[in-house]
SERO-4910 file (N, C-alpha, C, O; in steps of 0.05 Angstrom, whole numbers):
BEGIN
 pado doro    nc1    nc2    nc3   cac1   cac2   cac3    cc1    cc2    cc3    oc1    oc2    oc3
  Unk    A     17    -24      0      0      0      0     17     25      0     11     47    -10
  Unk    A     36     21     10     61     47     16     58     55    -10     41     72    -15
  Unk    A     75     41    -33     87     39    -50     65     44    -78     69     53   -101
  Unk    A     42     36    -67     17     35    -80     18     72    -91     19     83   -113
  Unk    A     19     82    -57     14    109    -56     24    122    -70     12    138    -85
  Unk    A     56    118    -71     86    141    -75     81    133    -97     76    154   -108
  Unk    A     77    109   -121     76    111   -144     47    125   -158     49    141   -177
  Unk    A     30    120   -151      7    145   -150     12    169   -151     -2    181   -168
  Unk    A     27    181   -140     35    202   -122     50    217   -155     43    237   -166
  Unk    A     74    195   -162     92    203   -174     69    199   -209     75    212   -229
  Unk    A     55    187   -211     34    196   -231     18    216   -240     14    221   -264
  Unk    A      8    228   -218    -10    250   -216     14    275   -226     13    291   -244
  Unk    A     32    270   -207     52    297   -212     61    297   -233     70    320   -239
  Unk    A     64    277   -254     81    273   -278     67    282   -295     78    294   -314
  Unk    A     37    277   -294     15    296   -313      7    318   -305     -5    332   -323
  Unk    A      8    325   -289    -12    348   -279     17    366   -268     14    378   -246
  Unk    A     40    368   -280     62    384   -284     63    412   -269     73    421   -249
  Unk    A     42    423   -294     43    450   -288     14    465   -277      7    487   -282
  Unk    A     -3    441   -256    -25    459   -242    -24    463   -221    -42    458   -205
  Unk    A     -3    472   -215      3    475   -182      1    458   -158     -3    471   -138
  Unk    A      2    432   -155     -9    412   -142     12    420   -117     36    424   -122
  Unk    A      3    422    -95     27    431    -64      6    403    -54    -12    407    -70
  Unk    A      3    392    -47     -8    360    -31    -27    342    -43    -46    351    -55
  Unk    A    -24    323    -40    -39    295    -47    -34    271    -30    -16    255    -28
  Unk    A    -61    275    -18    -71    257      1    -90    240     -9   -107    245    -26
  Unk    A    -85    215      7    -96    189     -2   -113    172     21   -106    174     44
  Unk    A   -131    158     14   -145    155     45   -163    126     28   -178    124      9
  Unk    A   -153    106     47   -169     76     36   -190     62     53   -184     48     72
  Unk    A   -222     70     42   -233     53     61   -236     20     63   -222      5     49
  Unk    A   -254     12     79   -259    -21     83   -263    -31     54   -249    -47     42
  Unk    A   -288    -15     46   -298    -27     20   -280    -27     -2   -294    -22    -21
  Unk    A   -251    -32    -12   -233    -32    -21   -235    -10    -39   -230    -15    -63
  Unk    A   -241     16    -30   -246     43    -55   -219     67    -45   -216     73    -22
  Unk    A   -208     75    -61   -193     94    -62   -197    121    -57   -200    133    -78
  Unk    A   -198    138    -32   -197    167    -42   -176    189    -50   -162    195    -31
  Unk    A   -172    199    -65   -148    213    -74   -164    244    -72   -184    247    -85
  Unk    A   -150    269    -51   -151    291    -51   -124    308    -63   -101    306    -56
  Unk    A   -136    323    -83   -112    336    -91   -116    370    -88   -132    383   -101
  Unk    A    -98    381    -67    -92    409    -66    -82    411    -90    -67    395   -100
  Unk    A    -96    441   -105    -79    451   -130    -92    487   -129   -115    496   -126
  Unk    A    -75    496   -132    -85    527   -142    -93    535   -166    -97    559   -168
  Unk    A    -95    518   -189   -112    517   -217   -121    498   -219   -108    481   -232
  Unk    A   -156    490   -204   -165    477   -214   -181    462   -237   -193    441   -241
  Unk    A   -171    488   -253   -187    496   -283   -173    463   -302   -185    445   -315
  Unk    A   -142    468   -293   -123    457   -305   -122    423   -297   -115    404   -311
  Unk    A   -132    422   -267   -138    384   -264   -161    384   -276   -155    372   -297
  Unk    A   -182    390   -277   -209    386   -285   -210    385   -315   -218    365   -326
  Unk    A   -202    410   -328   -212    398   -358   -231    405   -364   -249    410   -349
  Unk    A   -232    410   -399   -257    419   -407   -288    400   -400   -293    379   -413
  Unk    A   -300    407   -388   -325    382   -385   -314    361   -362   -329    343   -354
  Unk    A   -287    364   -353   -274    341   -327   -270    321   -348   -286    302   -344
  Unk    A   -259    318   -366   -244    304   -387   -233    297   -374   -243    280   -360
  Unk    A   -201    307   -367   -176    301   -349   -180    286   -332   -166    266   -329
  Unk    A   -204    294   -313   -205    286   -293   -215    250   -290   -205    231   -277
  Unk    A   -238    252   -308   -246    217   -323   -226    207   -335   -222    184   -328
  Unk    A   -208    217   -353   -187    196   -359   -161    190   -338   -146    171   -340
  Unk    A   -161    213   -317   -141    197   -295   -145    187   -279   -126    179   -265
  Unk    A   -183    180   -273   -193    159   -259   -188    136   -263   -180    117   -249
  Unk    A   -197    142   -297   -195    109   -303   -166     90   -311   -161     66   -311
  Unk    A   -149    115   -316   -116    105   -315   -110     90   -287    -97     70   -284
  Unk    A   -122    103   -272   -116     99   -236   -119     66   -235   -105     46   -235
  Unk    A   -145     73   -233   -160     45   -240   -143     14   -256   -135     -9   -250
  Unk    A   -145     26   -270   -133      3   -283   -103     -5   -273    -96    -28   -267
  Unk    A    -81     22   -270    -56      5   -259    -65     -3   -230    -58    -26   -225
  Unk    A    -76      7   -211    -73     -8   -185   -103    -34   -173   -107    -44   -150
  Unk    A   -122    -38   -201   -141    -48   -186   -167    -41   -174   -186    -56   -175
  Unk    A   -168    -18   -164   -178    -12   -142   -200     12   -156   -197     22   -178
  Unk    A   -216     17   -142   -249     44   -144   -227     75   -134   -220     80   -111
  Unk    A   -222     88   -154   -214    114   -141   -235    140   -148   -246    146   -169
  Unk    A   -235    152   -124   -249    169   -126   -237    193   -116   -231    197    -92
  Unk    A   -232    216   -146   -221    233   -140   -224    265   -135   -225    279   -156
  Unk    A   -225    277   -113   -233    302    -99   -219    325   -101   -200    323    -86
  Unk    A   -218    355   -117   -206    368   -119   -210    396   -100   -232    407    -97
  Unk    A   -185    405    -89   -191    428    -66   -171    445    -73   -147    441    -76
  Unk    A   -191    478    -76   -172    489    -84   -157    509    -70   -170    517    -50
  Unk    A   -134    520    -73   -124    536    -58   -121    569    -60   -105    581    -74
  Unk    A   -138    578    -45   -143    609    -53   -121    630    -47   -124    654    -54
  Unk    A    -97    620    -34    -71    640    -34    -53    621    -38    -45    602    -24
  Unk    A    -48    630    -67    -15    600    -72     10    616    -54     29    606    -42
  Unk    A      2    647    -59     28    658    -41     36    644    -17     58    634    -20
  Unk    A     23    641      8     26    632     27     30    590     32     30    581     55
  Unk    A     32    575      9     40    557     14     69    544      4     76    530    -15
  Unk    A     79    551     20    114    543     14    121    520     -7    140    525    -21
  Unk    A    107    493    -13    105    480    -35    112    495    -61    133    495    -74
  Unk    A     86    511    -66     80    528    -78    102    551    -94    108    555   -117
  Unk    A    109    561    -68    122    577    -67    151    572    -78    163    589    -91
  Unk    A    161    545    -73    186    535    -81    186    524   -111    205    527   -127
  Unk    A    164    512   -117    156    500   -146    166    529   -164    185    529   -179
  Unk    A    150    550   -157    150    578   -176    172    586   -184    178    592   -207
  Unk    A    194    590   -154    220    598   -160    240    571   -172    262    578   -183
  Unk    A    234    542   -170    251    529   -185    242    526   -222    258    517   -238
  Unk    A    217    533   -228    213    537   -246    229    565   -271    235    565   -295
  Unk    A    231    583   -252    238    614   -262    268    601   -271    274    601   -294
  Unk    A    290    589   -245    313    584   -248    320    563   -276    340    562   -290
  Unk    A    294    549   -276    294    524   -299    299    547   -330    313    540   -349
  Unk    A    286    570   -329    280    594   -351    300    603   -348    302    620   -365
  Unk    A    319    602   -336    343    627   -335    342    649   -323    355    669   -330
  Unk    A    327    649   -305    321    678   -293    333    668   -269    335    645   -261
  Unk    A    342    695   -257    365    707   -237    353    692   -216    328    689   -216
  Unk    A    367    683   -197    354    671   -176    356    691   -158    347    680   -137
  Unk    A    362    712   -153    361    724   -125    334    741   -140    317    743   -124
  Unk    A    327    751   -164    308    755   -175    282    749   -168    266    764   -158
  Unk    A    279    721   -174    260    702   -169    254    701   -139    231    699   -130
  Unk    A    278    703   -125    271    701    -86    264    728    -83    243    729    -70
  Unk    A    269    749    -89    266    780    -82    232    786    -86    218    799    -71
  Unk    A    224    773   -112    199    775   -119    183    752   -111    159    754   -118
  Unk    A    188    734   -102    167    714    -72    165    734    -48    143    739    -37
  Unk    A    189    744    -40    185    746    -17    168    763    -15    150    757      1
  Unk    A    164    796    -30    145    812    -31    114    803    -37     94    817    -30
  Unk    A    113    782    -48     92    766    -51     78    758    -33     56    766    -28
  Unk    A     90    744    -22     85    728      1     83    753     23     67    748     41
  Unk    A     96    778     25     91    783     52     70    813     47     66    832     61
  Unk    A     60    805     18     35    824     18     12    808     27     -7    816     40
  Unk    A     17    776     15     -6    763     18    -17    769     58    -39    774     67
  Unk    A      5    766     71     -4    773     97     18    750    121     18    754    145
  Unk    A     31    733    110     58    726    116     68    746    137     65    770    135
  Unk    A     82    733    163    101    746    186    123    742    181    138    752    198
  Unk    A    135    728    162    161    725    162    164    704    135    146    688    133
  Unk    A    185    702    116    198    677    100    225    672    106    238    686    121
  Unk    A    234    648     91    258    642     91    271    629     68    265    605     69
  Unk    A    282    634     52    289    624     28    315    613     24    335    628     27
  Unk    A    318    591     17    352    578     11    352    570    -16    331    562    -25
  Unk    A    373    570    -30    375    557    -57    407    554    -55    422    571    -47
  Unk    A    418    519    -70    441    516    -64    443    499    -83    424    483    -86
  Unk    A    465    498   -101    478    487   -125    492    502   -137    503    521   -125
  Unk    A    496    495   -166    511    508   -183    504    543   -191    512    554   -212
  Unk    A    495    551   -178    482    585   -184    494    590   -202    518    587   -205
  Unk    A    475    602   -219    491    622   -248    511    604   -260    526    615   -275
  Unk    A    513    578   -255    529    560   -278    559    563   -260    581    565   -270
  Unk    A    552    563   -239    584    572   -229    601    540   -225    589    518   -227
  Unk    A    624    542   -220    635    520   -226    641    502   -202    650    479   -203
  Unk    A    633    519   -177    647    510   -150    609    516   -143    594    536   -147
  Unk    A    605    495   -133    559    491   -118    560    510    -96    578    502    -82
  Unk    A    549    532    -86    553    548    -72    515    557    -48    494    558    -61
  Unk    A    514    560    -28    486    567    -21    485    586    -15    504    595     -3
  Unk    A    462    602    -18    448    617    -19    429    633     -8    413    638    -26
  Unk    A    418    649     24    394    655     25    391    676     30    410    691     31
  Unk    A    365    685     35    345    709     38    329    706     55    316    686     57
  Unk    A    327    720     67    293    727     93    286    751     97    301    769     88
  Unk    A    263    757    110    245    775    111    227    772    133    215    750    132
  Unk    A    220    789    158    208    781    172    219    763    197    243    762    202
  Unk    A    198    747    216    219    733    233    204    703    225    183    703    212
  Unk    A    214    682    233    209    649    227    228    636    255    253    632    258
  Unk    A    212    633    268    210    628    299    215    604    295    194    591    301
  Unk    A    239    585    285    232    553    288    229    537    307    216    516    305
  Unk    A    245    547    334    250    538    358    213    546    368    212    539    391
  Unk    A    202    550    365    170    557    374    152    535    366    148    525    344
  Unk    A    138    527    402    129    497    387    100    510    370     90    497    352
  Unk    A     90    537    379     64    543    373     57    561    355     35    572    355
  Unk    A     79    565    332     92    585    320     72    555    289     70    530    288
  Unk    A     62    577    270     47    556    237     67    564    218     63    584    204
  Unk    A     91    547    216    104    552    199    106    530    168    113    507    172
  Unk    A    101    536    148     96    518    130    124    514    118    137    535    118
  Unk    A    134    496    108    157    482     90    155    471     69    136    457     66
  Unk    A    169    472     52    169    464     26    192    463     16    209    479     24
  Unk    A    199    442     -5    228    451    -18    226    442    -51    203    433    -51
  Unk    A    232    439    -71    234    436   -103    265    437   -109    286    443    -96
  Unk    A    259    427   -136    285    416   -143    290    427   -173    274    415   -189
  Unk    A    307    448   -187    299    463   -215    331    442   -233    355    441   -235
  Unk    A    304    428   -242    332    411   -269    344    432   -285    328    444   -299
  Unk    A    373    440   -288    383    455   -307    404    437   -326    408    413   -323
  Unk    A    412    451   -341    427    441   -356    457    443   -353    473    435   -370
  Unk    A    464    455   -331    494    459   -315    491    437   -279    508    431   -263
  Unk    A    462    433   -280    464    410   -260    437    422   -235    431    446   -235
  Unk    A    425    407   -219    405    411   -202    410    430   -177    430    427   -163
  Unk    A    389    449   -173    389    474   -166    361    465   -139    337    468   -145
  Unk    A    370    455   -112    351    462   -100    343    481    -72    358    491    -55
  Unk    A    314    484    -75    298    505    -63    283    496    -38    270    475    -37
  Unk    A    286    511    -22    271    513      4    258    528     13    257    545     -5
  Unk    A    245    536     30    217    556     35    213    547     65    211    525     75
  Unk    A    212    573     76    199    571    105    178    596     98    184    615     83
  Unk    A    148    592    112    140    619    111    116    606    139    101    587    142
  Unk    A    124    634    155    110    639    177     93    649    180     95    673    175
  Unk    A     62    636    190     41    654    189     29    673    215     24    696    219
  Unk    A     28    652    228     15    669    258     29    638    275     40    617    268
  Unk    A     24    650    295     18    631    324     -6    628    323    -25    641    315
  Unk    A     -2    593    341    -30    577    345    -38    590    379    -25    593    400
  Unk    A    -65    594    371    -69    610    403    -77    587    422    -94    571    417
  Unk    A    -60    587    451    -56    565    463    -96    568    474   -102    548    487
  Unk    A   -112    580    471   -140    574    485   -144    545    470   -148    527    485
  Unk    A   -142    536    436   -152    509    428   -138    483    447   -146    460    450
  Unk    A   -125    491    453   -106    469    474   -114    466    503   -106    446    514
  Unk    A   -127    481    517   -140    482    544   -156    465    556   -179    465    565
  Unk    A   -137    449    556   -155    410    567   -159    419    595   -181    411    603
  Unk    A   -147    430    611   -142    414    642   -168    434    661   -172    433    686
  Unk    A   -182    451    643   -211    454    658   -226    436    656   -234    430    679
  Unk    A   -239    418    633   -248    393    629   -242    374    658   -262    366    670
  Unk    A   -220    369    666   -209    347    688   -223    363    708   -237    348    722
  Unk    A   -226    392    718   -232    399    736   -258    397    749   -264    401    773
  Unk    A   -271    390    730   -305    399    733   -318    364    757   -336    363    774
  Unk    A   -305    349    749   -318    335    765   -309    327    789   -315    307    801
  Unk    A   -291    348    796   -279    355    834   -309    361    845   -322    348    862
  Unk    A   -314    379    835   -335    398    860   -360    379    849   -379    389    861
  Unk    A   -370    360    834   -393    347    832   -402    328    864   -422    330    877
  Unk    A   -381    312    868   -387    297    901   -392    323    926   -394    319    950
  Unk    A   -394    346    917   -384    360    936   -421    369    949   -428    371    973
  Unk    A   -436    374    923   -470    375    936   -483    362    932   -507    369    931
  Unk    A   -473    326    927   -486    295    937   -485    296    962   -506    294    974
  Unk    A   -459    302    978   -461    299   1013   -490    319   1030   -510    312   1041
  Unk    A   -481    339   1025   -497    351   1037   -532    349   1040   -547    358   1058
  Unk    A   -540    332   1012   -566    337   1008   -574    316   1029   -592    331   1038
  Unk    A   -576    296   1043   -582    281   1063   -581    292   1091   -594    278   1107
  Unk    A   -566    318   1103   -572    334   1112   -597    357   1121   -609    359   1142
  Unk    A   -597    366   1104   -620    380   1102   -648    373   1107   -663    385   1122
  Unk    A   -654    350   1092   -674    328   1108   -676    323   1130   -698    325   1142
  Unk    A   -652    315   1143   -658    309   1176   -663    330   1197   -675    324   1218
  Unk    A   -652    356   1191   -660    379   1197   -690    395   1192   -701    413   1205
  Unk    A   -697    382   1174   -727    386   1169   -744    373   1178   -767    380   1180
  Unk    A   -733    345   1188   -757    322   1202   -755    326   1232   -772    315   1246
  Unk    A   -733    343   1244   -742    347   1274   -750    371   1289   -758    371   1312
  Unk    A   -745    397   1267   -762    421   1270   -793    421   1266   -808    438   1276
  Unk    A   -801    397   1246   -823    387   1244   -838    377   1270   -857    392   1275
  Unk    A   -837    365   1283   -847    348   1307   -840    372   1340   -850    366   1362
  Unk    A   -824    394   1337   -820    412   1359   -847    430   1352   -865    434   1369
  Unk    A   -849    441   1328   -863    460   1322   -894    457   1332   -907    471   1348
  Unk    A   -898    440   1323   -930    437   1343   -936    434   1371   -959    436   1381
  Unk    A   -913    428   1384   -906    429   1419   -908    453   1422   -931    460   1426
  Unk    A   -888    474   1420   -887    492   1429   -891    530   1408   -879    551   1404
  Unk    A   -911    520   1402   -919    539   1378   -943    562   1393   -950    584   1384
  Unk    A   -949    554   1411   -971    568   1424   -965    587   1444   -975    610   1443
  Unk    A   -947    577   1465   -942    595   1488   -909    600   1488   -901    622   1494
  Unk    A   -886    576   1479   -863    588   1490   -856    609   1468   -835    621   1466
  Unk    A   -878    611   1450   -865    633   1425   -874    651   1434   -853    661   1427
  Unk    A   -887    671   1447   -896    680   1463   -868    701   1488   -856    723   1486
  Unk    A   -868    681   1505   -853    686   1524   -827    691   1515   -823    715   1520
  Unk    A   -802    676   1501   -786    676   1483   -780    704   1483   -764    715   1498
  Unk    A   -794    714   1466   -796    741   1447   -788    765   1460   -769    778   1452
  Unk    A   -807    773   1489   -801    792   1504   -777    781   1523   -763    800   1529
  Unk    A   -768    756   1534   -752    761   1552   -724    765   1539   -708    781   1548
  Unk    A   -718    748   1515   -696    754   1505   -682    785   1508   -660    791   1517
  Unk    A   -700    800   1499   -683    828   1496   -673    840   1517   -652    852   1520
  Unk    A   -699    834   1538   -699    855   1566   -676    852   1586   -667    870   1600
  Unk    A   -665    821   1584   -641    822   1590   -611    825   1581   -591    822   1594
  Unk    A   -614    832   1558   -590    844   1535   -587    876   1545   -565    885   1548
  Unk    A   -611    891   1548   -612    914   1550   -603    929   1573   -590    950   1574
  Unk    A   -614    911   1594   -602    914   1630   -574    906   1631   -557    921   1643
  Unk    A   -567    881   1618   -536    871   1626   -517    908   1611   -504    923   1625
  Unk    A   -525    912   1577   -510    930   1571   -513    954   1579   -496    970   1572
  Unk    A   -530    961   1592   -540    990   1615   -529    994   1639   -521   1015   1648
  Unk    A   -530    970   1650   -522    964   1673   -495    969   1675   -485    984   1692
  Unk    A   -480    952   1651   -446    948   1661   -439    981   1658   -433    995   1677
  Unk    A   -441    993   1631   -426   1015   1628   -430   1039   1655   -414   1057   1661
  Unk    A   -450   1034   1665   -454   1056   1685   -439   1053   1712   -430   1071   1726
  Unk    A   -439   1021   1716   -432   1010   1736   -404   1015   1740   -395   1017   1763
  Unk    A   -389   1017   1717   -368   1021   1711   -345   1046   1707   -321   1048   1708
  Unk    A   -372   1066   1703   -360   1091   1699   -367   1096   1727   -345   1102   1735
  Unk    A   -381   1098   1746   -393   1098   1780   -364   1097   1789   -350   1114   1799
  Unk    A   -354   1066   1779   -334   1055   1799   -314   1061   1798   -298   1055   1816
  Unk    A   -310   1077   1774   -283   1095   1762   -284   1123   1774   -265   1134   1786
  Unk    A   -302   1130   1771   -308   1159   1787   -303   1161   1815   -298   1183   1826
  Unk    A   -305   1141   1825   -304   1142   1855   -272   1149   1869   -266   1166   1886
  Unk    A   -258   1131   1858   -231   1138   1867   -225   1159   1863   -225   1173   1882
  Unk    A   -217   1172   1834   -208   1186   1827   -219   1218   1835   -205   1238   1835
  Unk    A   -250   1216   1841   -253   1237   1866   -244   1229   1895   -237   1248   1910
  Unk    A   -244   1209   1904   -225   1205   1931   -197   1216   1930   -188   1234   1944
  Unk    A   -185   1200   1908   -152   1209   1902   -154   1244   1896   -134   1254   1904
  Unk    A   -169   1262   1886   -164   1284   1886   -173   1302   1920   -161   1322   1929
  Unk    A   -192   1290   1930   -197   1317   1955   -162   1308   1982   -152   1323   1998
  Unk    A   -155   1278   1974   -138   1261   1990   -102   1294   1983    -87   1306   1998
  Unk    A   -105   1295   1956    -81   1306   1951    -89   1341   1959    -74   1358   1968
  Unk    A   -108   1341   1955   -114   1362   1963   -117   1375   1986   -115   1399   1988
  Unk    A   -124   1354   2013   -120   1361   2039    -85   1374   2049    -79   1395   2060
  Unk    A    -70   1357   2041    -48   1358   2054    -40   1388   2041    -37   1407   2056
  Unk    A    -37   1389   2027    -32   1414   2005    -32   1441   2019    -16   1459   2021
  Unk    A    -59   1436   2028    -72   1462   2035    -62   1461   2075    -62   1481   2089
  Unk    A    -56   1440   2082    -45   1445   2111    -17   1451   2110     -7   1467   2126
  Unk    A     -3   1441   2093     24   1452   2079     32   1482   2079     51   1495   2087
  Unk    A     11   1485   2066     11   1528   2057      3   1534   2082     18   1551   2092
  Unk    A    -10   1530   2094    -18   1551   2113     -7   1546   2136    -12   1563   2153
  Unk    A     12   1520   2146     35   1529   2161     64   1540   2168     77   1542   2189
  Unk    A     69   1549   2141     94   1556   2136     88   1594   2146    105   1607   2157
  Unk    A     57   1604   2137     58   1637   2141     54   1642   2177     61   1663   2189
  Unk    A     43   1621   2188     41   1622   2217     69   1629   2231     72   1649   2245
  Unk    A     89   1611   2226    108   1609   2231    129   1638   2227    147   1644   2242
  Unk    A    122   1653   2206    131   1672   2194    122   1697   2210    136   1717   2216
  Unk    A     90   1692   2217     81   1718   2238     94   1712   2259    101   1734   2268
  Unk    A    104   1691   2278    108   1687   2297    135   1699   2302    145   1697   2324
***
């Protein structure tokens, strides 16, 4: 089945050359049927006038591996932003003879109109026919690799020349994945506090079945009595102390003043006796 795939794989791409194909995914159910999805950014170009193309590479399918394929086309609405993509274009330009720092100078503006945070571009071989394989890159922006949460897409192509193979790589960074889709460990929490108002409800019942059976005892007269005596003694105890208190404070402290005040005054008025004498 591996092998099934990668030669599939290497079919589709061998015809369908120049329609931009960046992925092809393959998916086999029970019923022994094939699904083949193919990312492409011209789907004008898999499909075919009337899906011609598309019926005769079913039935090619078909026939070399056996099997029911059924094939699904998805298209891609910014080729700028998929690095596949992105690498196919510039090993193509190099295949034409056009300048490779050319070709990278004009992705990168590409790509970082489309809405791109960052690229990264390498190209390494024989450049410009040179005689000694030399590499090459460019960037723009930042490409966070060390970031586990950082959407960075990759891609690389390979441009056949006629002085020898020229290949291309592509980093282009879109955004960070926002850690809220990842937020498992409230889920685990929720069924802590569930045992927590099973206990109590058996409670409350038994509290209700013996206020039940008092209430008709004493519903008539001690509710009654209750009512007035409670307060009358709250009112006397807090009446009582503060006065009792300030009484008992007062007392000395008029003792202790006429006490200092006696001697005082027998003090002064023996010293002038003494003086007439």
């Amino acid at each position: 089945m591996l092998h099934e795939d990668l030669e599939m794989r290497r079919i589709i791409l061998s015809r369908l050359r120049n329609a931009g194909i960046a992925k092809i995914e393959t998916e086999r159910s029970s019923n022994a049927q094939l699904t083949v999805t193919i990312h492409t950014a011209k789907p004008g170009i898999v499909i075919g006038k009337g899906g011609s193309s598309v019926d005769q590479l079913r039935e090619d399918l078909e026939k070399r591996f056996g099997n029911r394929v059924r094939i699904s086309i998805q298209e891609i609405k910014q080729p700028e932003l998929d690095a596949q993509l992105v690498a196919e274009n510039i090993a193509s330009q190099i295949e034409r003879r056009i300048s490779y720092k050319r070709a990278m100078k004009q992705s990168i503006l590409r790509t970082m109109r489309a809405g791109a945070k960052g690229i990264r571009l390498y190209a390494g071989g024989r450049l410009r026919g040179a005689e000694m394989a030399r590499r090459e890159q460019d960037r723009e922006g930042r490409v966070p690799l060390h970031t586990l949460r950082a959407d960075i897409d990759f891609g690389r192509a390979t441009a056949k020349t006629t002085f020898g193979a020229i290949g291309i790589k592509v980093w282009i960074y879109k955004d960070v994945i926002s850690p809220a889709q990842r937020r498992v460990p409230p889920a685990a929490e929720e069924p802590a506090p569930q045992p927590e108002p099973v206990a109590p409800q058996p409670e409350p019942v038994e509290a209700v079945a013996a206020p039940a059976v008092a209430q008709p005892v004493a519903a008539a007269a001690p509710a009654t009595t209750e009512t007035p005596a409670r307060p009358a003694p709250r009112r006397t105890r807090t009446a009582a102390s503060p006065t009792a208190r300030t009484k008992t404070a007062a007392k000395p402290k008029a003792e202790a003043k006429t006490e200092t005040r006696k001697p005082a005054a027998r003090k002064a008025t023996s010293p002038p006796k003494k003086a007439d004498s």
